[in-house]
C-alpha positions as CSV (number, residue, x, y, z in Angstrom):
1,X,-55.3,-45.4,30.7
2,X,-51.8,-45.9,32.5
3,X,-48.5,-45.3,30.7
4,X,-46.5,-47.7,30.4
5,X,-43.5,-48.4,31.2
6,X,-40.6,-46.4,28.9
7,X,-37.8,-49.1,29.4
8,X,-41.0,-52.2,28.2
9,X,-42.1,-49.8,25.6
10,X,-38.2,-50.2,23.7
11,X,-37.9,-53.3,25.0
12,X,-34.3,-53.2,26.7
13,X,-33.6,-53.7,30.6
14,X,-33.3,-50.2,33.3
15,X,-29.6,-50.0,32.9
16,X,-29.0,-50.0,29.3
17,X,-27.1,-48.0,27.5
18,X,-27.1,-45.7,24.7
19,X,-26.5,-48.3,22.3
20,X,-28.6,-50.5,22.8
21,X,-31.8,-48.1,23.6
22,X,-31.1,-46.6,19.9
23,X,-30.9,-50.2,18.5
24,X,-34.0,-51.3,19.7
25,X,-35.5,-47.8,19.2
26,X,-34.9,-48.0,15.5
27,X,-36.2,-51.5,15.5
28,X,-39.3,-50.9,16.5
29,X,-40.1,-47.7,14.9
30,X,-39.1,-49.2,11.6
31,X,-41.2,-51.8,12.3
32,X,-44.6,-49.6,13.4
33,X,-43.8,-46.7,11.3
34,X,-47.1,-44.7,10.2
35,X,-45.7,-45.4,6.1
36,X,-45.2,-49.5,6.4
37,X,-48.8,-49.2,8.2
38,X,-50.6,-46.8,6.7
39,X,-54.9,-46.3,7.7
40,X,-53.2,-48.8,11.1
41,X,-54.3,-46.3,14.0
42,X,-53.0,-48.6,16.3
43,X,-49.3,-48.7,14.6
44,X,-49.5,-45.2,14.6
45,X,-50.3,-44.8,18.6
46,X,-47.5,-47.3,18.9
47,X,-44.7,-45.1,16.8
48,X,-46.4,-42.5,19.0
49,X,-45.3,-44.7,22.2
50,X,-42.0,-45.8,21.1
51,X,-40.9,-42.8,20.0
52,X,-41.8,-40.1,23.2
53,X,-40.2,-43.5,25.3
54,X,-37.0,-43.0,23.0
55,X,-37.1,-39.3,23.6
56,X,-36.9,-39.2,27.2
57,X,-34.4,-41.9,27.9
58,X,-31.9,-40.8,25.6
59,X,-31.5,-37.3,27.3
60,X,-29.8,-37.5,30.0
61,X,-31.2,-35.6,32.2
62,X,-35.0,-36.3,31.2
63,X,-33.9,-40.2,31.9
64,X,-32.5,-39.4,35.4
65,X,-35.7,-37.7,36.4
66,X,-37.7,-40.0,34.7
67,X,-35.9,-43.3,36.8
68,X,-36.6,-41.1,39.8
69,X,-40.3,-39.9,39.1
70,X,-41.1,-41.9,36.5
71,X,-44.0,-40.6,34.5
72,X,-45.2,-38.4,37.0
73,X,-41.8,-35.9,36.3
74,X,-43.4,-34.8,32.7
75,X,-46.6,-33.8,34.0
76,X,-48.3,-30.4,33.9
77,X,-47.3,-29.2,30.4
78,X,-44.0,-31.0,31.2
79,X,-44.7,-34.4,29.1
80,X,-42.2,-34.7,25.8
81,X,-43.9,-35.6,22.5
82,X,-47.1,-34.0,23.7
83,X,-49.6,-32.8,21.0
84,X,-48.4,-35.4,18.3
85,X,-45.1,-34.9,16.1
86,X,-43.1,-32.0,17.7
87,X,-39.4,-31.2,17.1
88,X,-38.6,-33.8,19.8
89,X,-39.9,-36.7,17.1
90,X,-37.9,-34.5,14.4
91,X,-34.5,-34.4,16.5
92,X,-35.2,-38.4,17.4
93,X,-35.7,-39.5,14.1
94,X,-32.3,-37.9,12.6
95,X,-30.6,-40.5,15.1
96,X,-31.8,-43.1,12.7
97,X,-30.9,-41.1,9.6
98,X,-28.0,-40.6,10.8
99,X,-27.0,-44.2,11.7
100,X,-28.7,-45.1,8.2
101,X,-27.2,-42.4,5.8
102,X,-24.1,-41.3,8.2
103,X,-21.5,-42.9,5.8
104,X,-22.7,-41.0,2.6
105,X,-23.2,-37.8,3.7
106,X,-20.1,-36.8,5.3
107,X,-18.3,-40.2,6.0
108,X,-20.2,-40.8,9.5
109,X,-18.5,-37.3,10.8
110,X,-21.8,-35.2,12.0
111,X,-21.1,-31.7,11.2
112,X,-22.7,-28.4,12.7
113,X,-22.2,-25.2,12.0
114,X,-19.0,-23.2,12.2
115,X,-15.5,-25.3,13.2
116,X,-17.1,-28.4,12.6
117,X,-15.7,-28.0,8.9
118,X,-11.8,-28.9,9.9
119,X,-12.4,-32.4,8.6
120,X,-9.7,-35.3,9.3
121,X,-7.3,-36.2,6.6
122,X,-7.5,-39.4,4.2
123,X,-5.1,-42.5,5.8
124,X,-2.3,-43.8,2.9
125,X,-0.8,-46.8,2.2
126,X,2.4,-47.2,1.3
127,X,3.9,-50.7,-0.1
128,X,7.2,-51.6,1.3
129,X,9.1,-54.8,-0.2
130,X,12.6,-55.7,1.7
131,X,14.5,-58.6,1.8
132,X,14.4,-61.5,4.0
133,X,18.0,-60.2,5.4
134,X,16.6,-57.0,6.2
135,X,13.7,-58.8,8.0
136,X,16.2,-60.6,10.1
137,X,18.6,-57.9,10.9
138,X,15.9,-54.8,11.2
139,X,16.7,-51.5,9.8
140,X,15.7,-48.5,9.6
141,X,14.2,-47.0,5.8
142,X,13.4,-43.8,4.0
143,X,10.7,-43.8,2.0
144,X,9.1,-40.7,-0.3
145,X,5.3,-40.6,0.0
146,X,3.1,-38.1,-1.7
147,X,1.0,-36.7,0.1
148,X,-1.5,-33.5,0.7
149,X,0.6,-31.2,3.5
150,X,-0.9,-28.2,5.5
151,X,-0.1,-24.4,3.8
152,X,2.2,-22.9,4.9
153,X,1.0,-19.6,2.9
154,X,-2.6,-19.9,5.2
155,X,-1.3,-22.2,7.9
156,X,-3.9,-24.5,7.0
157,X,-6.9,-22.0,7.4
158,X,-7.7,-22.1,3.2
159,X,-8.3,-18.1,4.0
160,X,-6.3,-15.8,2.3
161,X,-4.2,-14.4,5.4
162,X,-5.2,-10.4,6.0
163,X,-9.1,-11.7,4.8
164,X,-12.0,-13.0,6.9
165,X,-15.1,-14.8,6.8
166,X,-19.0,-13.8,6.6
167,X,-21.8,-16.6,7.4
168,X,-22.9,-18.9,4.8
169,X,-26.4,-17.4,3.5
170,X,-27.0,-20.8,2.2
171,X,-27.5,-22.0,5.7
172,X,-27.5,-19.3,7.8
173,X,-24.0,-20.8,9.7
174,X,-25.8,-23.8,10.5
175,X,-23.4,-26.1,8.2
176,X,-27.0,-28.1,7.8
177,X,-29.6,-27.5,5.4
178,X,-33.4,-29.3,5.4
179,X,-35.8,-30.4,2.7
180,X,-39.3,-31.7,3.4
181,X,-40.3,-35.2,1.7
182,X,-43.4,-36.3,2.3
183,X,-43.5,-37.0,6.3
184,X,-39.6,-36.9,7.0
185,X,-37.3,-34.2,6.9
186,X,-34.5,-34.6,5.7
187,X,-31.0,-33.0,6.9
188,X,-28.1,-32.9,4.9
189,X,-24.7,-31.5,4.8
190,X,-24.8,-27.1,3.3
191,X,-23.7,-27.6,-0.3
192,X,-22.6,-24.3,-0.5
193,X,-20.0,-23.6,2.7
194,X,-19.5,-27.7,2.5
195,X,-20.8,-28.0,6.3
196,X,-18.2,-24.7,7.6
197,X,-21.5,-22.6,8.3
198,X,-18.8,-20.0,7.0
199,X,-17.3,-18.5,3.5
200,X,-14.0,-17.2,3.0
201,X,-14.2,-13.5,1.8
202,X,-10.4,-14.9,-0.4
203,X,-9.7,-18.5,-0.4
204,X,-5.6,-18.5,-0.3
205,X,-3.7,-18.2,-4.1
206,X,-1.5,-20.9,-3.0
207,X,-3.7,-23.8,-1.7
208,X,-7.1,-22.8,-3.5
209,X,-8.7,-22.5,-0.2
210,X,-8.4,-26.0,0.5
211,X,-5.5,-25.7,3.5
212,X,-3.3,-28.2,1.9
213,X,-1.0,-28.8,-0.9
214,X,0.8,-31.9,-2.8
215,X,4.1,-32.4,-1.7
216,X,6.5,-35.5,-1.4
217,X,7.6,-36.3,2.3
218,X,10.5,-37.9,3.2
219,X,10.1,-40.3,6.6
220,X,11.9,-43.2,8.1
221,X,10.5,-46.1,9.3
222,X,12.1,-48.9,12.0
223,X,11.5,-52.3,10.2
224,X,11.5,-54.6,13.7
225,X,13.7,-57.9,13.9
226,X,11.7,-60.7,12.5
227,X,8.9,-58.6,10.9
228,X,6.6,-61.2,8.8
229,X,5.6,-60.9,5.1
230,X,2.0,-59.1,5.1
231,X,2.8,-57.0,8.1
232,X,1.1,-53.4,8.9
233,X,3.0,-50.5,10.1
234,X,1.1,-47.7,11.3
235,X,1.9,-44.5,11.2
236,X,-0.1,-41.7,13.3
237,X,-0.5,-38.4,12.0
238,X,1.7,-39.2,9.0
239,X,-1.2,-39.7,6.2
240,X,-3.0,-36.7,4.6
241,X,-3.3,-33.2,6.1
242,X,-6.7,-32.5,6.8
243,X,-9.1,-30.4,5.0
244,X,-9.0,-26.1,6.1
245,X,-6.7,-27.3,9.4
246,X,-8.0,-30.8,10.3
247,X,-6.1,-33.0,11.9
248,X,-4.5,-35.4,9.9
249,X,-5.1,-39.1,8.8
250,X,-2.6,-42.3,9.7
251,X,0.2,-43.6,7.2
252,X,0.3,-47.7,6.5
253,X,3.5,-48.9,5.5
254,X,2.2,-52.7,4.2
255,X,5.8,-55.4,4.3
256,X,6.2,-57.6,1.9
257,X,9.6,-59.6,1.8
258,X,11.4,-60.5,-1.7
259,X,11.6,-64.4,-2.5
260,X,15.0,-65.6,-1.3
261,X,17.1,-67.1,-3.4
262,X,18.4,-70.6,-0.4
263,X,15.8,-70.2,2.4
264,X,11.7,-70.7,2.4
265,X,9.9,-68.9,5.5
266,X,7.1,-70.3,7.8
267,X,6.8,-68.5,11.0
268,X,10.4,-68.2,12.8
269,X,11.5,-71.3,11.0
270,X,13.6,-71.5,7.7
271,X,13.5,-73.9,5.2
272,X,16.6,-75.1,2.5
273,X,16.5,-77.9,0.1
274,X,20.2,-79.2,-0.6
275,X,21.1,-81.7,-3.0
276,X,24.0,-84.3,-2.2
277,X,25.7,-86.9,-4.2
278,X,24.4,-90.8,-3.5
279,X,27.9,-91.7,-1.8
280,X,27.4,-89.0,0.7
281,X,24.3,-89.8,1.5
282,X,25.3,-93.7,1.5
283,X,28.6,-93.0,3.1
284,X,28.0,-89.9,6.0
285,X,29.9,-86.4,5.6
286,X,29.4,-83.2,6.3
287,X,28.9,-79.5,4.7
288,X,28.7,-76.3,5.6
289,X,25.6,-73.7,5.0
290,X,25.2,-69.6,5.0
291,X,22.9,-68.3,7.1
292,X,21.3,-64.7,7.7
293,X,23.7,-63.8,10.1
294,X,26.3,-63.8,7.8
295,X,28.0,-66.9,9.2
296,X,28.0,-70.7,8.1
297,X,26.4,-74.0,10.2
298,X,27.9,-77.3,9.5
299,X,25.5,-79.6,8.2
300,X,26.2,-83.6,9.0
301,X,25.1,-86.3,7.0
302,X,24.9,-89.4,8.7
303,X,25.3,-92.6,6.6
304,X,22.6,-94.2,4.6
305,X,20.5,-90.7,4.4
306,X,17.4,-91.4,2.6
307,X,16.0,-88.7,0.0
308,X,13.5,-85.8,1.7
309,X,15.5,-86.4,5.5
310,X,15.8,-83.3,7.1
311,X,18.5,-82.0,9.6
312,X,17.3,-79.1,11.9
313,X,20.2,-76.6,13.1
314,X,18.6,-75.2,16.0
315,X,18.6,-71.1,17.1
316,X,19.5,-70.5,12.9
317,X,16.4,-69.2,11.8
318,X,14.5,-66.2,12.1
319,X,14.2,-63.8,15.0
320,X,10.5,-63.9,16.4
321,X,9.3,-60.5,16.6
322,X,9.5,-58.0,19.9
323,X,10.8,-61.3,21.6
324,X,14.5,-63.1,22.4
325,X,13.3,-66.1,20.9
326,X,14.7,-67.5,17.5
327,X,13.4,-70.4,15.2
328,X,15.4,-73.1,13.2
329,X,16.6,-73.5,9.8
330,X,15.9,-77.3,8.4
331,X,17.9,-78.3,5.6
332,X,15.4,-81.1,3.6
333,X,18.5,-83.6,1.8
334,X,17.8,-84.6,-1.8
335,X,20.1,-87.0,-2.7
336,X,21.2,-86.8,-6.3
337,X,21.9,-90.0,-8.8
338,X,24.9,-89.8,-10.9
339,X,24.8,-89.0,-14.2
340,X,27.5,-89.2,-17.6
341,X,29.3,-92.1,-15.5
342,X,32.8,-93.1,-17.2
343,X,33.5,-97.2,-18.1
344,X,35.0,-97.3,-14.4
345,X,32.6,-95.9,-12.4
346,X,29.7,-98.1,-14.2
347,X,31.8,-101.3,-13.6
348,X,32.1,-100.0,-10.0
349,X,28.1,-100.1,-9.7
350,X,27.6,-103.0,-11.7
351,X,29.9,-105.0,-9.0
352,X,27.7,-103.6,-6.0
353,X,24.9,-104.0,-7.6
354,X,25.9,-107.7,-7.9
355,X,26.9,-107.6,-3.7
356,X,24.0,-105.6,-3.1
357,X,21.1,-107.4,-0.1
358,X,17.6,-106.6,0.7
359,X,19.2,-105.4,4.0
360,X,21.4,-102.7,1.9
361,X,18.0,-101.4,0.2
362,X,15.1,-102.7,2.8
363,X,12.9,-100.6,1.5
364,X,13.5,-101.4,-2.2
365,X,14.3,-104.6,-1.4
366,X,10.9,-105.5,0.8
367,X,8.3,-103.8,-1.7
368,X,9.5,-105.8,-4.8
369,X,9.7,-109.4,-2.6
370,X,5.9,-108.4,-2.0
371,X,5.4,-107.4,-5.6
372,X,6.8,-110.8,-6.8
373,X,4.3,-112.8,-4.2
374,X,1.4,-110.7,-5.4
375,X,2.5,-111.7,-9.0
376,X,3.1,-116.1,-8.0
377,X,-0.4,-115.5,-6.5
């Protein structure tokens, strides 16, 4: 009977790529695997199929000469998966293990055998509050982090300098050790050398053969004009030295700006809530307001302001990040009724009140003429 084709066995088009032949190679073999199917001969010829497909056309080589020859490249003793389960099924199947299980057994970093062991260093956060003045002005900070540093004493090597290393007999250098379960193999990370494939004949006094040591570092950071609240700051190469000499992991300085005690923030734009008295808001007049820049803006009030109006000052709020552009302050008016009003200033009111129209008030004025219809009604 005729092969079929590899590419219709998996399922996936002639030029696909690495990605997607594992994807719908670990599809399909977790679908016809021998243990989900077990006495199934035919599920068995097909995880058979699938997986000798898989085999050749993730190699690079075997799938060129395959899309050149096709079948006819693996003849003569040539064929791979021949004779049943051979290593090729065992080195295939560790691609799904290694997908599956990656991120617990060695935080998706595949190890071999000897340098393989320098393992990158853990990324920190560091939480940095500053105040909205700082956000619009920029600066630049210093900041104290703790963190793990490469030894000096080893220069980052754990070793004990003047001593050397002999081969792991755990795993004979391989960094990898094997245990049979039932039809799978299982490969894990050495327990012993910790993936290295080597031992250290002295791990260093100083460091404990680790390569690193706690130490508080002391780095300044450019806080950018107009930086938001919630903001992220990397840093590269400024988190954790890595383990025995790896490289080391990324620093996050996470912003977060201090309530201010005038101004409210939404994007570039600032927000201030002002009271003024009822005969400047009846009358007109003016004021005057800080801003971040360390200047004042003259607020105007035109006559007959009505409570929650808002003025907008254009260009006097915040900077918008890596850009020339700048947002507005709006000052929201809440007018303010007097209060503890002497004999004369009551008399005052009583006598408007008594020269007071609908058209002074038309708000006022217009719901309570409806109010009194609804009531004749």
């Amino acid at each position: 009977m005729a092969k079929r084709d590899f590419y219709e066995v998996l399922g996936v088009q002639k030029g696909a790529d690495d990605a997607a032949l594992k994807s719908a190679y670990r599809k399909l073999a977790m679908q016809h695997h021998p243990d989900r199917n077990p006495g199934n001969h035919e599920a068995e010829a097909k995880f058979k199929e699938i997986n000798e497909a898989y085999d050749t056309l993730k190699d690079g080589q075997k799938r060129a000469a395959y899309d050149r020859f096709g079948h006819a490249a693996f003849e003569n003793g040539g064929r791979p998966g021949a004779g049943g389960f051979g290593p090729e099924f065992t080195s295939s199947m560790s691609d799904i293990f290694d997908d599956i299980f990656g991120d617990f057994m060695g935080g998706g970093q595949r190890r071999g055998g000897g340098g393989a062991a320098k393992l990158r260093g853990s990324d920190l956060r560091y939480n940095l509050e500053i105040s909205l003045e700082e956000s619009f002005e920029g600066r630049t900070v210093e900041i104290d982090v703790p963190t793990l540093v490469g030894c000096t004493t080893c220069d980052g090597s754990g070793a004990k300098p003047g001593t050397g290393t002999h081969t792991c007999r755990q795993c004979n250098g391989h960094g990898k050790v094997r245990a049979a379960q039932g039809f799978f193999t299982i490969e894990r990370t050495c327990p012993v050398c910790q993936g290295r494939g080597q031992m250290m004949d002295q791990p260093c006094t100083d460091c404990g053969g680790q390569g690193r040591r706690q130490e508080n570092r002391k780095l300044s950071v450019d806080i950018p004009k107009g930086i938001e609240d919630g903001t992220r700051i990397r840093l590269a190469n400024e988190g954790e030295a890595g383990l025995r000499g790896g490289p080391p992991g990324d620093l996050y300085i996470f912003i977060s700006i201090r309530p201010h005690d005038l101004f409210q923030r939404d994007g570039a734009d600032l927000y201030a809530r002002i009271p003024i008295a009822m005969t400047t808001a009846a009358l007109g007049g003016e004021f005057e307001v800080p801003t971040l820049d360390a200047a004042r803006a003259k607020v105007k009030v035109a006559a007959g302001t009505q409570p929650g109006q808002r003025v907008r000052l254009k260009g006097k709020g915040m900077p918008v990040l890596r850009s020339k552009d700048i947002g507005d302050l709006y000052v929201q008016l809440d007018i303010e009724t007097p209060q503890a009003l002497s004999r004369r200033q009551r008399e005052l009111l009583e006598e408007f009140a008594k020269l007071e129209t609908e058209e002074n008030s038309p708000t006022s004025g217009g719901f309570f003429t409806k109010l009194k219809k609804m009531f004749e009604a």
